[in-house]
ROBA-981091 format. One line per 10 residues: number of its first residue (from 1); their letters; for each residue x, y, z of N, C-alpha, C. Coordinates in steps of 0.1 Angstrom, whole numbers. Atoms other than C-alpha are relative to their C-alpha. Layout:
BEGIN
NUM = A = X,Y,Z,X,Y,Z,X,Y,Z; ...
This chain:
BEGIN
1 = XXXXXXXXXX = 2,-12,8,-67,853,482,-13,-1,-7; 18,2,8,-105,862,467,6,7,-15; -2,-6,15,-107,868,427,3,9,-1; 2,-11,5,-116,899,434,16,13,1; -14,-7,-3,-79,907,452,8,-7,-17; -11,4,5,-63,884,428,1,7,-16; 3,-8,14,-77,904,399,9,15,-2; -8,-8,1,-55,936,407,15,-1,4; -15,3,6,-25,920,398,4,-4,-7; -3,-5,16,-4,924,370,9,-7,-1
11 = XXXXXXXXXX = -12,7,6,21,903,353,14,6,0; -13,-8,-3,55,913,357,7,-2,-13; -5,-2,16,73,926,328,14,10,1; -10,-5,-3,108,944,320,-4,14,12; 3,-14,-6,113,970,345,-8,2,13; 5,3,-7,92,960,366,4,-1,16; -5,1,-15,97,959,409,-9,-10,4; 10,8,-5,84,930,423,5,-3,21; -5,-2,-14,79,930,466,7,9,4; -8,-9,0,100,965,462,15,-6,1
21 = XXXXXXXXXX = -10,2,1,128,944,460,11,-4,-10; -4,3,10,137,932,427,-5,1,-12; 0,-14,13,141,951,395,4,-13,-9; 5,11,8,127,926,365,11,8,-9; -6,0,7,155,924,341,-5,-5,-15; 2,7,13,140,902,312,-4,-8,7; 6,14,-3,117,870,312,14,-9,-10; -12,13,0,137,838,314,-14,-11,-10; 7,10,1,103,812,307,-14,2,1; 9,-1,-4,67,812,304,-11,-11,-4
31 = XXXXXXXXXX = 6,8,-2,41,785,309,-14,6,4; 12,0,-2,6,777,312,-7,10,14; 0,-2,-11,6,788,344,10,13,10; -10,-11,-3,38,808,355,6,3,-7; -11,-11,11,62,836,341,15,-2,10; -14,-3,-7,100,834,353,8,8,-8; -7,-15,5,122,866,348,10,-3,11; -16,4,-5,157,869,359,-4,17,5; 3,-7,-8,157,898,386,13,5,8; -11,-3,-8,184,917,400,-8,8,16
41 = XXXXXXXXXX = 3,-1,-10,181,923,440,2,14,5; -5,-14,1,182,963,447,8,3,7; -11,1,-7,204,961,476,12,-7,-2; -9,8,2,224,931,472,8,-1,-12; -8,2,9,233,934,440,-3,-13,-8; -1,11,3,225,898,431,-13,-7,-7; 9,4,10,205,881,406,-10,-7,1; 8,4,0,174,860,408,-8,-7,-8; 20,0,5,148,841,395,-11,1,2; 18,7,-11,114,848,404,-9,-3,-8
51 = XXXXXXXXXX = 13,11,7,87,827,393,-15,10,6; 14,-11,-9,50,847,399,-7,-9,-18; 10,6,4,17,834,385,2,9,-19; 3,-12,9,8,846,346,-15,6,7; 12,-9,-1,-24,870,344,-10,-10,0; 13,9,-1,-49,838,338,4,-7,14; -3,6,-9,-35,821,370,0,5,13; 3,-4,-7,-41,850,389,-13,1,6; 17,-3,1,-74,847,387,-8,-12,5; 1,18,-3,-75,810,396,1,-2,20
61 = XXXXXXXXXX = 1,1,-17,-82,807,434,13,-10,3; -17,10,-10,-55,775,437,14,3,-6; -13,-3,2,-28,797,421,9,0,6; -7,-13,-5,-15,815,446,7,-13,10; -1,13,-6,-19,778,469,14,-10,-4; -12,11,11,4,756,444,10,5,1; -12,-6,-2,31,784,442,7,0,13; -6,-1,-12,35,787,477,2,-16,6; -3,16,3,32,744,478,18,1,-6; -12,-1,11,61,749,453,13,1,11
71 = XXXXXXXXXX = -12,-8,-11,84,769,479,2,-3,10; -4,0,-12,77,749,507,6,-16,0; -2,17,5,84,713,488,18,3,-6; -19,-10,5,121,740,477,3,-6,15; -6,-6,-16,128,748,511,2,-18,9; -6,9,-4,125,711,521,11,-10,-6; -9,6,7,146,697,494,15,11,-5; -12,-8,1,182,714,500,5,-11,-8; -8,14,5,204,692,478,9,11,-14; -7,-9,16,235,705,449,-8,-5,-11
81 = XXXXXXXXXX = 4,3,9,211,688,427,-15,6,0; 13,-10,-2,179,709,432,2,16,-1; 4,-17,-4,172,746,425,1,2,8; -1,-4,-17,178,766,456,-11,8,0; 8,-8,0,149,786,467,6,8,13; -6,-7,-13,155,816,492,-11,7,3; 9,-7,1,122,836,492,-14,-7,-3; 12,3,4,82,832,489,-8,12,5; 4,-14,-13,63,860,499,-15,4,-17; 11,-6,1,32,880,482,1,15,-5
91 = XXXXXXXXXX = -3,-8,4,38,911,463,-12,8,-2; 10,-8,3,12,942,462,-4,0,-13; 4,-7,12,13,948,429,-3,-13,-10; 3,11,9,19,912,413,0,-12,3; 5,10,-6,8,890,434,13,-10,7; -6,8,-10,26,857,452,16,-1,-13; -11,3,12,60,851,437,10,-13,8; -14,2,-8,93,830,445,12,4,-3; -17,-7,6,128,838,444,12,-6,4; -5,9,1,146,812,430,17,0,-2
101 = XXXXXXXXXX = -17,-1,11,190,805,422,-4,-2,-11; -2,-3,17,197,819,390,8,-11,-2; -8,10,1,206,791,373,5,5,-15; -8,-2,7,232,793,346,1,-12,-12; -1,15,9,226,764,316,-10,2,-5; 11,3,14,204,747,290,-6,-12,7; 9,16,1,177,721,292,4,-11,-3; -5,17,6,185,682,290,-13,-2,-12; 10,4,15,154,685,264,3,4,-7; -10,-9,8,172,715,246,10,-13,-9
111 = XXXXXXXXXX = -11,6,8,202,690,243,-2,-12,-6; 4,10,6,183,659,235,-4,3,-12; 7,-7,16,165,679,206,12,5,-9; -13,-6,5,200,691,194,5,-11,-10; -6,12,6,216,659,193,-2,-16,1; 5,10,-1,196,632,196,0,-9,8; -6,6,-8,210,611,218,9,1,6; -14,-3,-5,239,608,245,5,-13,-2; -9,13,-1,265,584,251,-2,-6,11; 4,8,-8,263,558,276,7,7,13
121 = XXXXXXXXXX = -3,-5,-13,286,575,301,-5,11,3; 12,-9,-6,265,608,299,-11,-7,4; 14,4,-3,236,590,307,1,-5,15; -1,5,-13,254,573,333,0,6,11; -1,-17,-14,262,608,355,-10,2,1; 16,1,0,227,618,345,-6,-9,12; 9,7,-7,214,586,362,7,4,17; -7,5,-16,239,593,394,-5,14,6; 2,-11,-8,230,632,395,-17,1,0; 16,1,0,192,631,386,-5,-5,13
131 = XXXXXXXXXX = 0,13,-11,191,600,410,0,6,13; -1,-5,-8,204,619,433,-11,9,4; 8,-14,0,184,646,435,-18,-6,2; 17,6,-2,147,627,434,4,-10,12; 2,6,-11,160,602,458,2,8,12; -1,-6,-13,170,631,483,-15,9,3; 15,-7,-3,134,647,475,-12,-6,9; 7,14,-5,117,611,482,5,1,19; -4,2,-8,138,610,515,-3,11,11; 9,-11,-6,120,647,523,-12,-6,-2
141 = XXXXXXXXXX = 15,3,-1,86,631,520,-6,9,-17; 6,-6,13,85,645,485,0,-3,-12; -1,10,14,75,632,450,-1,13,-10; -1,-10,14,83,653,419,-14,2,-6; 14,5,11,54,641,398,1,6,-12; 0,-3,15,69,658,366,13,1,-1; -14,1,5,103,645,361,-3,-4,-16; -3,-2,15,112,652,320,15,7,-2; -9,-9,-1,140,667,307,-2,15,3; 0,-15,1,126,703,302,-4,0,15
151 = XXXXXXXXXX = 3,-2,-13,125,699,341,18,-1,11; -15,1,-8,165,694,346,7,8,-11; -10,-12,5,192,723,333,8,-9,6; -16,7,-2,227,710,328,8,15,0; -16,-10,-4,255,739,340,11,-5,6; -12,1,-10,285,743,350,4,9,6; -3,-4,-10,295,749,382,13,5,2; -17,-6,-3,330,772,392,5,-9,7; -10,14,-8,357,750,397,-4,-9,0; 10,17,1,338,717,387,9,-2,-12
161 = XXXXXXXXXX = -8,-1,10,357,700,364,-11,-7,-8; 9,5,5,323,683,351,-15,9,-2; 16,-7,-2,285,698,340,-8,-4,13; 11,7,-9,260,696,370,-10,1,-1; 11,-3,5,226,691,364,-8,6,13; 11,-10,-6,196,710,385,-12,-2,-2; 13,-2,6,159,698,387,-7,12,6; 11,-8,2,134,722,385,-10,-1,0; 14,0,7,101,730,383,-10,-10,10; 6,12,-12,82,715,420,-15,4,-1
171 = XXXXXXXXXX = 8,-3,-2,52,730,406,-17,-9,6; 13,8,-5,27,698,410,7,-11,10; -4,11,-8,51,679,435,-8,1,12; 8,6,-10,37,665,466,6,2,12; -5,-1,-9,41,673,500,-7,-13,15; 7,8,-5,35,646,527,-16,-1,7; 10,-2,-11,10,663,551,-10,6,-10; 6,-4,3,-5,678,522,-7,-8,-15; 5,11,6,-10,649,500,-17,3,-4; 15,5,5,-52,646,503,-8,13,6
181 = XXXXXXXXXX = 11,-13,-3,-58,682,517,-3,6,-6; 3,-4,10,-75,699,495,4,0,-15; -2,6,13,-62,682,463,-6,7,-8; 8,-7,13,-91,692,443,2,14,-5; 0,-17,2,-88,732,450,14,0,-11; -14,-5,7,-50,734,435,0,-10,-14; 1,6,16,-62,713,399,-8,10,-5; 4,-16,6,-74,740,372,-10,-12,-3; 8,9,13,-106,723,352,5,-3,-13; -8,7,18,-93,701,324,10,-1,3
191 = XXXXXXXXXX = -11,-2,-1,-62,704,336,6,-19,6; -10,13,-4,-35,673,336,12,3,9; -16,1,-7,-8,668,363,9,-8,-7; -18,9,3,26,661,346,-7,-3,-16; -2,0,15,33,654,309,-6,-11,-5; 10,13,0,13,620,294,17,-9,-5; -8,4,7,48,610,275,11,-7,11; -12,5,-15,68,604,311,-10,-1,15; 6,1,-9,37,600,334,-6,-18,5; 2,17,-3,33,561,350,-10,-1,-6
201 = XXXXXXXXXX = 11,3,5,8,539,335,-13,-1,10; 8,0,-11,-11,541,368,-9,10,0; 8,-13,0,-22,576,365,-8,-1,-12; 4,-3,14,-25,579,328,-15,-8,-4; 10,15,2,-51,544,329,-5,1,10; 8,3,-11,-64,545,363,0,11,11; -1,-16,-9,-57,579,379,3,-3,17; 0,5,-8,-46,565,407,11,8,8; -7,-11,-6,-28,586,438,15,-2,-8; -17,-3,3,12,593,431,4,-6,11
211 = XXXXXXXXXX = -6,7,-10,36,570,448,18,3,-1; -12,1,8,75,569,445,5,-6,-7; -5,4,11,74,547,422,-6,6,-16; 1,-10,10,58,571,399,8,7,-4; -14,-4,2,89,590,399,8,-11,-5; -10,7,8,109,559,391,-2,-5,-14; 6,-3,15,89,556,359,1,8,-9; -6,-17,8,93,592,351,15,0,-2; -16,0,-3,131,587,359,6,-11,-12; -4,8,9,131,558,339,0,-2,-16
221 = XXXXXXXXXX = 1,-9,12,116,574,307,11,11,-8; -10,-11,0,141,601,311,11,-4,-6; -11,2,5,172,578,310,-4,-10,-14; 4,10,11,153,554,281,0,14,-10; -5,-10,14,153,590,257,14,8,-1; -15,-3,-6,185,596,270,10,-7,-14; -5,7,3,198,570,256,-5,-3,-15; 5,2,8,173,562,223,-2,13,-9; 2,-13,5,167,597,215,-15,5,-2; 18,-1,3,127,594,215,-4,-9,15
231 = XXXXXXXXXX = 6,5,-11,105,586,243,-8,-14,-1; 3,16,4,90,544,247,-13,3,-6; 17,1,6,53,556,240,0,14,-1; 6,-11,4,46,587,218,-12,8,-11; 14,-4,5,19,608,203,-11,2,8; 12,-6,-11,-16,620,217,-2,-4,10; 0,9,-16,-24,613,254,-9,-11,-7; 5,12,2,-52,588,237,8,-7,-6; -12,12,8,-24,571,214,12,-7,12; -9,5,-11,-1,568,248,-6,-9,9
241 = XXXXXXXXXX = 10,10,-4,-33,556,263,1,-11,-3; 8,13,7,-45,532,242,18,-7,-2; -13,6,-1,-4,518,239,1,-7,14; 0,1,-14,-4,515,277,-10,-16,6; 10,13,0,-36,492,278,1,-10,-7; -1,4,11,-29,476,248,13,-15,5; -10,10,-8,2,461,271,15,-1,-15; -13,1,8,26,469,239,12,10,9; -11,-6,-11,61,470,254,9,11,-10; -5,-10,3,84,499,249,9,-5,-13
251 = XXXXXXXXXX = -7,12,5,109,488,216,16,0,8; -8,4,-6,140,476,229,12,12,-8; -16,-8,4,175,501,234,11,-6,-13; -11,2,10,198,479,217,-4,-4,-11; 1,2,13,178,478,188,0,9,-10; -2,-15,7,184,511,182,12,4,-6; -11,-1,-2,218,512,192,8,-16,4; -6,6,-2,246,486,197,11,1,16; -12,-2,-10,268,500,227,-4,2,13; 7,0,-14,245,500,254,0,-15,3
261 = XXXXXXXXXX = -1,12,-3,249,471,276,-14,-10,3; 18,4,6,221,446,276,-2,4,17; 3,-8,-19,225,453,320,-7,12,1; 5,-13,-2,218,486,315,-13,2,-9; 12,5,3,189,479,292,-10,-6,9; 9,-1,-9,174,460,317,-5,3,10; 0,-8,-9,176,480,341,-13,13,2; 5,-9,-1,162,508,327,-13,-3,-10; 11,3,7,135,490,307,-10,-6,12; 9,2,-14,125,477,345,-5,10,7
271 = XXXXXXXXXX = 2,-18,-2,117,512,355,-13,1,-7; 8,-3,7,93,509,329,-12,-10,-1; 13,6,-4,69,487,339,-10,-2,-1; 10,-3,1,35,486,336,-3,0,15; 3,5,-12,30,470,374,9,8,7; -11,-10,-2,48,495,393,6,-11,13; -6,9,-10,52,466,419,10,-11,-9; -8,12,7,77,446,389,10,14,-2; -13,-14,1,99,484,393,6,-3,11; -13,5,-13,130,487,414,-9,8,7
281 = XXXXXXXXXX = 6,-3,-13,119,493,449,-3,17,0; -1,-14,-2,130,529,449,10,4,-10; -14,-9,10,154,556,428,11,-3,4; -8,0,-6,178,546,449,8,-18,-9; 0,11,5,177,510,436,3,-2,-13; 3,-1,14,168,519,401,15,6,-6; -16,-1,4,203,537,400,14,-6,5; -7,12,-1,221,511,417,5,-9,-10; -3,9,12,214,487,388,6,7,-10; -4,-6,10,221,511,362,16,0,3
291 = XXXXXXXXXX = -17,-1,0,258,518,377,5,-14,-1; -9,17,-2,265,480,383,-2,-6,-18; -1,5,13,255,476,346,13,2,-9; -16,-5,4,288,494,335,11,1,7; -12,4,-7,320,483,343,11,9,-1; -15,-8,-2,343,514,330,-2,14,8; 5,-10,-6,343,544,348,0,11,-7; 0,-15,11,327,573,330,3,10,-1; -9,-16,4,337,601,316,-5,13,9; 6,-12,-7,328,635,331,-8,6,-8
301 = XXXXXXXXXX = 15,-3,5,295,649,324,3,10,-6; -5,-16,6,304,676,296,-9,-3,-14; 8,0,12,276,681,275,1,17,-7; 2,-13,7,283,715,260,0,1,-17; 1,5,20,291,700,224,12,14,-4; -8,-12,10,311,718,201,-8,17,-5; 5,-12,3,307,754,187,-12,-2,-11; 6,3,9,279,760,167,8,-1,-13; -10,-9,13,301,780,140,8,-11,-8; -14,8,3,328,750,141,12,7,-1
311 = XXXXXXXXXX = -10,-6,-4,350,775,154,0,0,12; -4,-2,-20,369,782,189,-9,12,4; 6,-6,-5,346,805,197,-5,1,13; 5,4,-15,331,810,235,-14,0,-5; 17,2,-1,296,799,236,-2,-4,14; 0,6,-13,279,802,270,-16,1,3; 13,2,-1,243,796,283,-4,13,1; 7,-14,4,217,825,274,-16,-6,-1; 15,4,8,181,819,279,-11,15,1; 9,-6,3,158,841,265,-11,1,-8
321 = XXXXXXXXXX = 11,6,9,126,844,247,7,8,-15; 1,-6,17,130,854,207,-8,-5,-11; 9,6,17,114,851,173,9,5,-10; -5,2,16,124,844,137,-7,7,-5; 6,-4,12,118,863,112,6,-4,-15; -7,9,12,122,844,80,-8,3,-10; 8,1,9,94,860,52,-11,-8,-2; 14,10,4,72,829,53,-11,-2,15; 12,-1,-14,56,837,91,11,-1,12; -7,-1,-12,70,846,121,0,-15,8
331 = XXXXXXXXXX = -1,9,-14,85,814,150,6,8,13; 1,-2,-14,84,819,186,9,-9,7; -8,9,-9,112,802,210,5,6,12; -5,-2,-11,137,803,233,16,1,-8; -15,2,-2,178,811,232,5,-12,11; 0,6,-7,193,787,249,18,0,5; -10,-3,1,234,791,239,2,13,-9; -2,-10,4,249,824,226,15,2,3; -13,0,-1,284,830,214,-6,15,-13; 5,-13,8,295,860,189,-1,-4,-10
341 = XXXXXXXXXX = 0,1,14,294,840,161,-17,-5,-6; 17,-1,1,253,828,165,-5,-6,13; 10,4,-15,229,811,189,-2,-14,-4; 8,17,5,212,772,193,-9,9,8; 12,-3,-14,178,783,206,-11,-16,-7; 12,8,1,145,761,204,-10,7,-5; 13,-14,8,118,775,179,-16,-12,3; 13,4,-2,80,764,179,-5,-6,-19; 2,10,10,84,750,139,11,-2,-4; -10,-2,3,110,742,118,2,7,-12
351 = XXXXXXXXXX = -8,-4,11,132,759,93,13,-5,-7; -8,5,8,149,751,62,16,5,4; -19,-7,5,191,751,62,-2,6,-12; -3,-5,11,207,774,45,-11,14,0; 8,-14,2,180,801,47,1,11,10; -5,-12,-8,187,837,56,-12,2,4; 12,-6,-3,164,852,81,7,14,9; 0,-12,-7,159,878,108,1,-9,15; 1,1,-14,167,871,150,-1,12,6; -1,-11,-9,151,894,173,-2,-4,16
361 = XXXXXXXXXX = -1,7,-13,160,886,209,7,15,12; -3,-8,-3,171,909,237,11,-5,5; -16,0,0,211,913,242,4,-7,13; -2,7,-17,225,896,274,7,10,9; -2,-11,-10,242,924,284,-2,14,4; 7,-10,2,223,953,277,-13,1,5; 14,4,-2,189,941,274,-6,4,-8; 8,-5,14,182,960,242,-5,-11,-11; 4,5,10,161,946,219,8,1,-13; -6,-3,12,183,940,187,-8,-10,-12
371 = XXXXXXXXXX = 5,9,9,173,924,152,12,-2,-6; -14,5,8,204,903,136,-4,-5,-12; 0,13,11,206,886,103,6,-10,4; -8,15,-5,215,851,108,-6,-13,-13; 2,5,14,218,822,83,-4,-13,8; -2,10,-5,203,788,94,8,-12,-2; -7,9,-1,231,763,100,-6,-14,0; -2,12,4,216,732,108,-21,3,10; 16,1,-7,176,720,125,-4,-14,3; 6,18,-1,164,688,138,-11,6,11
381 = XXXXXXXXXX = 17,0,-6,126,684,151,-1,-9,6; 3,15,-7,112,656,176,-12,9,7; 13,-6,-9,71,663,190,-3,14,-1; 10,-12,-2,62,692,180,13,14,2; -9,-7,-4,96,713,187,13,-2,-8; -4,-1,13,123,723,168,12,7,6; -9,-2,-2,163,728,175,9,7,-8; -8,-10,12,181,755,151,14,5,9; -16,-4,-3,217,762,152,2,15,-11; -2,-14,6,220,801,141,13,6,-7
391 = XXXXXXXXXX = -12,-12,6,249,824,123,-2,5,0; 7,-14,1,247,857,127,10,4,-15; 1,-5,8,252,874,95,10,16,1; -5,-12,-5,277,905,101,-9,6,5; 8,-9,-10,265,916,131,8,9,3; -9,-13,-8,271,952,143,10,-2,7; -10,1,-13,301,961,165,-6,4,12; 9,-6,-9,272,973,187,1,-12,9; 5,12,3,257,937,187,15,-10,9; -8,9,0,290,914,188,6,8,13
401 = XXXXXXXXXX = -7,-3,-13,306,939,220,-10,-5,10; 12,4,-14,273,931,240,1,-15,2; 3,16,-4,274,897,237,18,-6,4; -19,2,2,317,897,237,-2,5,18; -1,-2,-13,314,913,274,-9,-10,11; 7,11,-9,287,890,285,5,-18,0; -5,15,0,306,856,274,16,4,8; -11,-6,-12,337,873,290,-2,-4,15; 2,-2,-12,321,879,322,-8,-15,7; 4,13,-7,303,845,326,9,-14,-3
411 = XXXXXXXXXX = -10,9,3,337,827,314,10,5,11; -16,2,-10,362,840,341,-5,7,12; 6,2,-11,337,842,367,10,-7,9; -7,8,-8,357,830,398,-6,-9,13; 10,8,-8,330,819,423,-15,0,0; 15,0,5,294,809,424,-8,15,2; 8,-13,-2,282,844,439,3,7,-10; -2,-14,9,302,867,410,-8,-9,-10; 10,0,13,288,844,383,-16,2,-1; 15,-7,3,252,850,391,-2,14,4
421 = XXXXXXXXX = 0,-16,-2,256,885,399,3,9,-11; -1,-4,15,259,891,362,-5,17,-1; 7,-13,-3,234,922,370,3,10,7; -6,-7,-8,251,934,399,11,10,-7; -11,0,6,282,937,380,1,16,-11; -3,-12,8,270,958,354,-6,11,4; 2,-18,-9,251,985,378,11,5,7; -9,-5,-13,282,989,399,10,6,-19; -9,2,12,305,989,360,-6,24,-2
């Protein structure tokens, strides 16, 4: 695609038709790079994600390259623990897109930011579904190269009696044949592949190609804040840097905690390496050790936590963008859970408990933009990001029916196709 095409195309926004086939409901997520909007399919009835470049990335000659990279590194990694992709294609109006399973759930960074830490048997399913999932990528000839949490959503699946997790996000992964072809074109200037805080010391220090044990590094970071609740080296990429060379080791799990076994410590402190040749062989290995470190058999992976409220309330996953309005400057986030009594989203600073503000977010089953009063319950911060637990404040009967039909309808869903068909549902209603 030449600039000059990629310049007459537009960002996709409510309302929107993308490929003549799917009618933009609301954005889901937006990054440096791409926008994802939840999209119902005009025929089918059925829901979507599609991912399409933003407006600066259209403009970028290895946009259009990487996304379609993206979809074809999907398409080789079928697995219950990977996003499904079904579509890639090129749209007149807003350029290349994909069209991803709607997924249903919150961020494992979401819930680390929440609550700090898991227990040892979440961490353990984590290591066996994550695990899963990068070793079946690896076993496609494919390396993630940005495993984090904000890269795995935990849902639950119909009829599961346990959460399943879901990685995401294949935007800089690697394909075998395409490894060293044109590398350079699909990197922006200035631009870093993958996060510095979960990226091997190989890259970060010596920029050196991506291997699979780069992934087991990344993998291994993952279940080390899993567990600790903070990542082994943080702060600036030069502060992660200069830690890195420096040869200071990560500090030790059970010095944080008592209930982690010292097996599973070292396990997952072997992962973390500096020498990627003193890591387990493979993911495969790496979660080997980890299960043989625990001898009870774990609980089922149910991270939904209690209600915000501290009542029986239904709270069920909702992601959308919103902002606070609180008198002292507007915050910018994300929804992430949504019941009738408030929200947990992710804001961009923090806010004091106890103070009344304003949420304006758009409804989950309408789509109207509403503004609620809501009282902040509770807030914890880690890097830069910021976890609020909301009350809504007598909200309308408007308000509390929209959101009462949408926790209904995504609570006695009966199979995976009615629950993402959320959209369908209510054009046929």
């Amino acid at each position: 695609m030449t600039k000059a095409i990629a310049a007459q195309h537009r960002e996709v926004g409510p309302s929107a038709i993308v490929d003549r086939r799917f009618v933009v409901k609301r954005e889901i997520a937006r990054g440096a790079m791409g926008v994802v909007v939840e999209a119902q399919h005009r025929t089918l009835g059925t829901t979507f994600a599609i991912k399409t470049l933003t407006e600066h990335a259209q403009s970028w000659p290895g946009g259009q390259p990487r996304l379609m990279r993206e979809g074809r590194a999907l398409a080789r990694c079928v697995h219950p623990n990977i996003v499904g992709v079904v579509d890639a294609a090129v749209c007149d109006v807003h350029g290349p897109f994909l069209a991803l399973e709607m997924l249903q759930g919150r961020s494992l960074a979401s819930l680390l930011l929440a609550r700090g830490r898991l227990t040892v048997a979440q961490t353990i399913r984590i290591t066996e579904q994550l695990g899963a999932a990068v070793h079946h990528a690896h076993r496609m000839g494919v390396l993630h190269r940005d495993l984090k949490p904000a890269n795995v959503i935990v849902g639950r699946e119909t009829n599961e009696a346990e959460d399943r997790l879901k990685l995401v996000d294949f935007g800089i992964a690697t394909i075998p044949e395409e490894h060293d072809v044109a590398r350079h074109k699909l990197t922006a200037i200035g631009e870093t592949l993958g996060t510095p805080e979960y990226m091997a010391p190989e890259h970060l220090v010596d920029s050196v190609p991506a291997t699979a044990l780069s992934d087991v590094y990344s993998l291994g970071v993952v279940l080390y804040e899993c567990l600790v609740g903070d990542v082994p080296y943080a702060g600036r990429p030069g502060v992660i840097f200069t830690s890195m060379i420096s040869g200071i080791e990560p500090p030790p799990i059970t010095g944080v905690r008592n209930d982690v076994p010292r097996k599973l410590e070292a396990a997952v402190l072997s992962a973390l390496a500096r020498d990627p040749a003193a890591r387990p062989a493979s993911i495969a290995e790496l979660v080997q050790a980890c299960l043989a470190a625990v001898s009870d058999e774990p609980a089922p992976l149910d991270l939904r936590g209690p209600d915000l409220m501290g009542r029986a309330v239904v709270r069920v996953p909702y992601v959308a963008p919103v902002r606070l309005l609180d008198g002292t400057g507007n915050s910018d986030g994300r929804t992430e859970d949504i019941s009738e009594g408030g929200l947990l989203l992710v804001a961009d600073r923090a806010v004091d408990e106890g103070r009344s503000l304003q949420v304006k977010l758009p409804l989950p089953s309408s789509g109207r933009v509403a503004t609620i009063d809501a009282v902040v319950r509770w807030c914890r911060g880690q890097r830069g990001r910021t976890a609020v637990g909301l009350a809504f404040s007598a909200p309308t009967p408007e308000v509390v029916d929209d959101i009462r039909q949408y926790t209904r309808y995504m609570t006695s869903a009966r199979d995976a196709r009615a629950r993402t068909d959320w959209g369908g549902a209510q054009r046929r209603s």
